[in-house]
N, C-alpha and C positions, 0 to 999 in steps of 0.2 A: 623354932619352926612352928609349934603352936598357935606362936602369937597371930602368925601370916594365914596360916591356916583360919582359924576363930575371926578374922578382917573378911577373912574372902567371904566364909559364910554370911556372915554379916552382911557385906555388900551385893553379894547378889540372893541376896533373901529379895522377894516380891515385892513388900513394900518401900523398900530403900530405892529402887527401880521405877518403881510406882512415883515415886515421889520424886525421883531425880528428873522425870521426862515434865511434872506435872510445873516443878518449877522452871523448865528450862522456855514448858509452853504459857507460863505463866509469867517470866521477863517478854518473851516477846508479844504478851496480848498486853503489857503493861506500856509498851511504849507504842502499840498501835490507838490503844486509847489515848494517852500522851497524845502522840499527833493528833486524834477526832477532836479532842479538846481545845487544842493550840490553833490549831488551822480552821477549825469549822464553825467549832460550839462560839469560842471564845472571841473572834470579831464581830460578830453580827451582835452579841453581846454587847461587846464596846463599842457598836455602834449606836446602837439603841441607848447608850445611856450618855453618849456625846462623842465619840469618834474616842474612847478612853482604848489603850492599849495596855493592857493589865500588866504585859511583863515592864512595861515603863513606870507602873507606879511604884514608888520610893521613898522614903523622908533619909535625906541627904543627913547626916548627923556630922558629919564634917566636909568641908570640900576638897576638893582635887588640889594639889600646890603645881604648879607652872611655873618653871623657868625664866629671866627673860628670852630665852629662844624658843618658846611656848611649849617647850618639852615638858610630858609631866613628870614629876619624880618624886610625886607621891599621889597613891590612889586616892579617890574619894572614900569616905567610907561611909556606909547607906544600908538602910534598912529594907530590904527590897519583898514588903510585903505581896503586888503584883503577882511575884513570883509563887507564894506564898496563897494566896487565890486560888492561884491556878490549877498549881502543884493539889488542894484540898478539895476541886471539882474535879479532877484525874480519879482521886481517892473514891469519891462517891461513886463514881460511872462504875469501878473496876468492882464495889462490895457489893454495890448492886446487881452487874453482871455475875458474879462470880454465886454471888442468892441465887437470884433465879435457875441459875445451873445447878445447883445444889438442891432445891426445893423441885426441878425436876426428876433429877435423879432420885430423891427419895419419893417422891410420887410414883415412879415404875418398880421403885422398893415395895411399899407399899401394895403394887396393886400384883406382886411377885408371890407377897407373902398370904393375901388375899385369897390366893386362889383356892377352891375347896379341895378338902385333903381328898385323897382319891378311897376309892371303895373298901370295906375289909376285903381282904382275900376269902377265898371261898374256903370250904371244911378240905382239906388233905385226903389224901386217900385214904391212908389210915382212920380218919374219921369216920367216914362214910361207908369203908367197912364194918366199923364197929356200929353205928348207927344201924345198917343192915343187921346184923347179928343182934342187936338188940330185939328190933322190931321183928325177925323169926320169931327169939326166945318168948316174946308177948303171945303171939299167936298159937 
């Protein structure tokens, strides 16, 4: 019973929580980039450089076998660098975004930690007693 006990703790400790939501919002900003890249970034791209369609670029390393009933019954097999492209400007966008989020965040760190410490507190009563009892005994 330990053992279950010592997991629980564990798992809802803060940062395991923290981390579970962080990844879960982190696959889905990963495939909305995905798409901004696939659909948006990445045609005007290959248009601009001849009507190229990046997921179609490939070096063929062997071809497709065909039947004669044009059936295939054996895959091509292909380097599909395109894909490969594509997949490494996804990468870029996401370290990027994910920087700037981060070098936000520590900038409101920063201006958190920034702030000027606040005043001593004043003498205690007891002080200011004794202060008083001083300044008689002078007199």
């Amino acid at each position: 019973m330990g053992m279950m006990k010592e997991f629980k703790d564990f798992a809802m400790r803060g940062n395991v929580v923290d981390m579970a939501v962080g990844i879960v919002i982190g696959g889905a900003f990963g495939k909305i980039v995905s798409s901004f890249v696939a659909d948006v970034i990445m045609p005007p791209i290959g248009l601009l450089i001849g009507g190229v369609d990046f997921t179609d670029l490939k070096v063929t390393i062997k071809e497709a076998v065909v039947d004669a009933a044009g059936a295939v019954t054996t895959e091509a097999v292909s380097i599909n660098y395109g894909n490969f492209i594509q997949t490494a400007i996804d990468f870029i966008i996401i370290a990027f975004a994910i920087f700037m989020v981060i070098k936000a965040m520590n900038s409101l760190k920063k201006k958190e930690e920034a702030a000027p410490p606040p005043p001593p507190p004043g003498p205690t009563k007891e002080e200011t007693l004794l202060t008083e009892i001083r300044d008689l005994l002078k007199k």
